[in-house]
C-alpha positions in Angstrom: 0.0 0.0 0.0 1.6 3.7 -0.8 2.1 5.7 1.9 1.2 9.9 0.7 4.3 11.7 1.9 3.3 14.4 4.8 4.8 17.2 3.0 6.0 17.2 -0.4 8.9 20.2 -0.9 9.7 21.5 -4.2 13.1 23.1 -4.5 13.6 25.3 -7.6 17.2 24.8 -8.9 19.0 27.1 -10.9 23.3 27.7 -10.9 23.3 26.9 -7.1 26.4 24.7 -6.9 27.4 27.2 -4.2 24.3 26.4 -1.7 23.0 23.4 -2.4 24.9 21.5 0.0 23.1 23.5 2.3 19.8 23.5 1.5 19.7 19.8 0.8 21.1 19.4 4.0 18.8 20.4 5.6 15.7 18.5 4.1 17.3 14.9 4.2 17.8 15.8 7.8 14.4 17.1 8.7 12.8 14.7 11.7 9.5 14.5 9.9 11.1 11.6 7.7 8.1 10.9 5.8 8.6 14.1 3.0 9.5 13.6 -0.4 12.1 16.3 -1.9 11.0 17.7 -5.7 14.3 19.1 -7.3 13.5 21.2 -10.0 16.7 21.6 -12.1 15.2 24.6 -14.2 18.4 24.3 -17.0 21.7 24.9 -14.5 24.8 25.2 -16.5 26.9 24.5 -13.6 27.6 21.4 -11.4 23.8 21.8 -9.2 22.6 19.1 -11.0 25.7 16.7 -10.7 25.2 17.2 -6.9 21.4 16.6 -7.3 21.9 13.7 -8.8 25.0 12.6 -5.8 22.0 12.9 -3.4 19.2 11.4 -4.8 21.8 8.1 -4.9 21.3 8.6 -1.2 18.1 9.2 -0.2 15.3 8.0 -2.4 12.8 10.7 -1.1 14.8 12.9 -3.6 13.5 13.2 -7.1 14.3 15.5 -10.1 12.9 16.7 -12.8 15.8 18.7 -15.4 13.8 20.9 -18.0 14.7 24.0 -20.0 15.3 27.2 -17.9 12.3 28.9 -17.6 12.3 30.7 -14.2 10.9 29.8 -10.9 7.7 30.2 -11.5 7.4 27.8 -13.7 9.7 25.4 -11.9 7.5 25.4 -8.8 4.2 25.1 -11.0 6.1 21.9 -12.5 6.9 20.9 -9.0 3.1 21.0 -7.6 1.8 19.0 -10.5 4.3 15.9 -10.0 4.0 16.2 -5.8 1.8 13.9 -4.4 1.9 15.2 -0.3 -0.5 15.7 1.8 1.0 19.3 2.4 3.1 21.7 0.1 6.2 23.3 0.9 8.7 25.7 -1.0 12.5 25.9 -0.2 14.7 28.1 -2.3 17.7 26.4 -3.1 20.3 28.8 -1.9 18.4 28.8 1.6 18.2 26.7 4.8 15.4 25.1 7.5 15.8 23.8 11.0 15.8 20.7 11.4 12.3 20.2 12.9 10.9 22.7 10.3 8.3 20.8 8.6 7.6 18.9 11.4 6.7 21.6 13.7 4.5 23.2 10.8 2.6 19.8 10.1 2.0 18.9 13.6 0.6 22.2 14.4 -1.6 22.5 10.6 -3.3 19.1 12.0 -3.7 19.7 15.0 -5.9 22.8 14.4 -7.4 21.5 10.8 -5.8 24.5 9.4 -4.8 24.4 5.2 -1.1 26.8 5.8 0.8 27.0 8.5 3.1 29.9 9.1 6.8 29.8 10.6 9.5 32.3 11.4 11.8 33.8 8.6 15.4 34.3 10.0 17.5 36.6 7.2 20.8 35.8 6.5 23.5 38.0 4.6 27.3 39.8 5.7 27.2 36.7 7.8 24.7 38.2 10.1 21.3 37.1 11.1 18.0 38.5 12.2 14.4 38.0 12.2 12.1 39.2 9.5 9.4 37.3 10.8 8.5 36.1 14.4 6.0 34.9 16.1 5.5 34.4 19.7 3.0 31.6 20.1 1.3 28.8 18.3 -1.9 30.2 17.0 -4.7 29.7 14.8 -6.1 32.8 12.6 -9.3 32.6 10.4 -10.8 35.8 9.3 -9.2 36.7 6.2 -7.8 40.1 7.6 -6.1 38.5 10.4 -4.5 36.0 8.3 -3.0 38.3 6.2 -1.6 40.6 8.3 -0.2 37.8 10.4 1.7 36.3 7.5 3.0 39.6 7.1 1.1 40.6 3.7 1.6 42.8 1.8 5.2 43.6 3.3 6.3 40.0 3.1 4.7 37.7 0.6 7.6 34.9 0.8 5.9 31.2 -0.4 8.7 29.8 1.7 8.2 29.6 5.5 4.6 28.1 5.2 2.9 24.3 4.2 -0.2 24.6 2.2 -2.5 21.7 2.1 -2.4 20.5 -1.3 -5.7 19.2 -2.2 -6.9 23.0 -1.2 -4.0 24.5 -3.2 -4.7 22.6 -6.2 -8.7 23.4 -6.5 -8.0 27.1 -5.9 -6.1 26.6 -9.1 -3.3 29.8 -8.7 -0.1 29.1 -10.5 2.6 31.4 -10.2 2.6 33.8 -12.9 5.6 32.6 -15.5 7.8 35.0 -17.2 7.7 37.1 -14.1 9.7 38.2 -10.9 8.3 39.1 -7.8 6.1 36.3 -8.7 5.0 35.9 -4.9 3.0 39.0 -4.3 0.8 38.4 -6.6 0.4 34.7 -5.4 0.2 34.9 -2.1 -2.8 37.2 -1.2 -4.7 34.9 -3.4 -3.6 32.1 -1.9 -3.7 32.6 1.7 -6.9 34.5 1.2 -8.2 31.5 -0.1 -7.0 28.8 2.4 -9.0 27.9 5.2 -7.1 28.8 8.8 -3.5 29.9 9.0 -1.9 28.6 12.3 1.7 30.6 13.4 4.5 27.9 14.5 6.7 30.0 16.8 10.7 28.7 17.7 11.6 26.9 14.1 13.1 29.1 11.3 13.2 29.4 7.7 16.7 30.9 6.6 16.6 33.1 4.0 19.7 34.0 2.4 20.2 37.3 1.1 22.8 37.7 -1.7 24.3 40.5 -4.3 22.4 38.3 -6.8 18.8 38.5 -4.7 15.9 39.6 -6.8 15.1 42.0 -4.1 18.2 43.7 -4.4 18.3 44.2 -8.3 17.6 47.6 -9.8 16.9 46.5 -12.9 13.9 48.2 -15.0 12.4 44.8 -16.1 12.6 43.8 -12.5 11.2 46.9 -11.1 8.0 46.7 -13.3 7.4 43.2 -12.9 7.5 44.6 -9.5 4.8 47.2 -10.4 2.5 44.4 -12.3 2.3 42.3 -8.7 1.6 44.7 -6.9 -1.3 46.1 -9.1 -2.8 42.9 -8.7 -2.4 42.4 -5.0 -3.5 45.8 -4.4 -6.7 45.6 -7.1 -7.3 41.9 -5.2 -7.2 43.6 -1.5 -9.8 46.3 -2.7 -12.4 43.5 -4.5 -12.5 41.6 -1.1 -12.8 44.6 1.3 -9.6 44.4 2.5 -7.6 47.5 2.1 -6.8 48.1 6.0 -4.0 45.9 5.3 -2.1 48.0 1.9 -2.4 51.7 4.1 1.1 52.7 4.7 2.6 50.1 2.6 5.5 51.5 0.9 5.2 50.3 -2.6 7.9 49.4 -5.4 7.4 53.0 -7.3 10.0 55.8 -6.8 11.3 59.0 -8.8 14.6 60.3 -8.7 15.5 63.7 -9.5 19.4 64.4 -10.3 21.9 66.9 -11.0 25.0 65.8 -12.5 24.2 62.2 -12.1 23.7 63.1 -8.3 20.4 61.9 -6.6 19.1 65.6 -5.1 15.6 64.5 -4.7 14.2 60.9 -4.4 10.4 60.4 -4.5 8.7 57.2 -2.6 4.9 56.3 -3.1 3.1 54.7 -0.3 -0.6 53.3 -0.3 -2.6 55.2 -0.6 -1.8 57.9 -3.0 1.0 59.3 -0.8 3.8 60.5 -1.7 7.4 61.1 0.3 9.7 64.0 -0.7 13.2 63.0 0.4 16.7 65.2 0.1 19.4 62.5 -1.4 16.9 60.2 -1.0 17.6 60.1 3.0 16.1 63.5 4.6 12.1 63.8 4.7 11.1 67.2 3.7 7.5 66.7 2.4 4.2 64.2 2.5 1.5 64.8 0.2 -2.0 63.2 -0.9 -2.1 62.7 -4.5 -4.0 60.5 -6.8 -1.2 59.6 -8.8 -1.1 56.1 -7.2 -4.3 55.2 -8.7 
């Protein structure tokens, strides 16, 4: 008789040869044993998929699927459609869990009957650490506000430091939008909106590791309007379902600068809603105002 896997975690893999070790690691070593490992080798050029491959020989939870590089949207869409778990998990390849991760964050989903459960997020770059996310106690949210702002949304959409209950996942029917970065705001609003019961899993971390090569740190205009396009969506989503409490004051992607000589005098931020922050070289504040040019 087949046994369904408790969690099913599907690893996007892309040029990681440098983490890998790591974030493998710490998923053949988890103490919920029963998981199965989906490696997504999204077209590396380098050795990641040698030392995929060195692993699986190991531990037969591990399976990969090698396709054409097509981002990691698509890779985790791919992912979800070969898992067969119980619950859904995402780890990015160049990051790290505890050990009792995913058995903290089961135990605690079943035990309330929630679809996600939510974990800390521990941040990781210079070789320092600190908490981006943290919760306190083990508790169960289900009004859709609540949920939301609990998981951090819309300041922190990560997919990572959460299980979602598959079945659930899989009839809301949200992939990740392909082609796209910043592909988890859209994604997770929708998503977590749509789950029943989120349930916070205090003391076990998700380590996110923040590089030079980070989306979040690229500047890059394709990046910064793919940017836009999520948010447009999260924000249009949050105002369809009554939920706009959560966007006010949220600093959004959207900024101006003004220069002389190449010199940033002026930097402009936007914040929800229509808001904007005057800054001197981008660091002094020297005006608010209400406008409607955020609509």
């Amino acid at each position: 008789m087949y046994n369904r896997p408790k969690v099913s975690v599907i690893v996007p893999v892309y040029n990681c040869e440098k983490y890998i070790n790591t974030c493998l690691e710490s998923l053949i070593n988890q103490t919920l044993k029963d998981i199965e490992i989906i490696c997504i080798n999204d077209g590396s050029t380098d050795n990641s998929l040698k030392i995929l491959k060195e692993y699986a020989e190991k531990d037969c939870r591990i399976k990969i699927l090698t396709k054409g590089n097509e981002g990691l949207s698509a890779a985790r869409n791919d992912g979800l459609k070969i898992s067969t778990g119980e619950y859904i998990g995402y780890v990015d390849s160049d990051d790290w869990i505890d050990t009792d991760f995913y058995e903290k964050l089961y135990t605690a989903a079943t035990k309330h009957n929630s679809e996600t459960a939510c974990a800390n997020i521990m941040r990781f770059g210079n070789d320092k650490e600190r908490y981006r996310l943290k919760y306190d106690k083990e508790e169960l949210f289900t009004d859709n506000e609540k949920k939301l702002k609990t998981a951090g949304i819309p300041l922190n959409n990560y997919v990572w430091n959460k299980i979602y209950k598959r079945e659930s996942l899989v009839k809301l029917n949200i992939p990740f939008i392909e082609g796209k970065a910043y592909e988890d705001i859209p994604w997770s609003i929708r998503v977590i909106y749509g789950l029943k019961g989120l349930v916070t899993v205090p003391d076990t971390n998700y380590y996110y590791r923040r590089t030079s090569s980070s989306i979040r740190l690229s500047k890059t205009q394709k990046y910064n309007l793919d940017c836009e396009y999520g948010e447009k969506i999260m924000i249009n989503f949050a105002k369809e379902h009554g939920l706009e409490n959560i966007l006010y004051g949220y600093k959004m992607s959207k900024r101006e600068r003004i220069k002389l000589f190449n010199l940033t005098i002026l930097k402009i931020f936007y914040y929800y809603p229509e808001t904007r922050l005057y800054t001197l070289f981008g660091l002094i504040p020297v005006l608010k105002i209400k406008t409607k040019a955020n609509r």
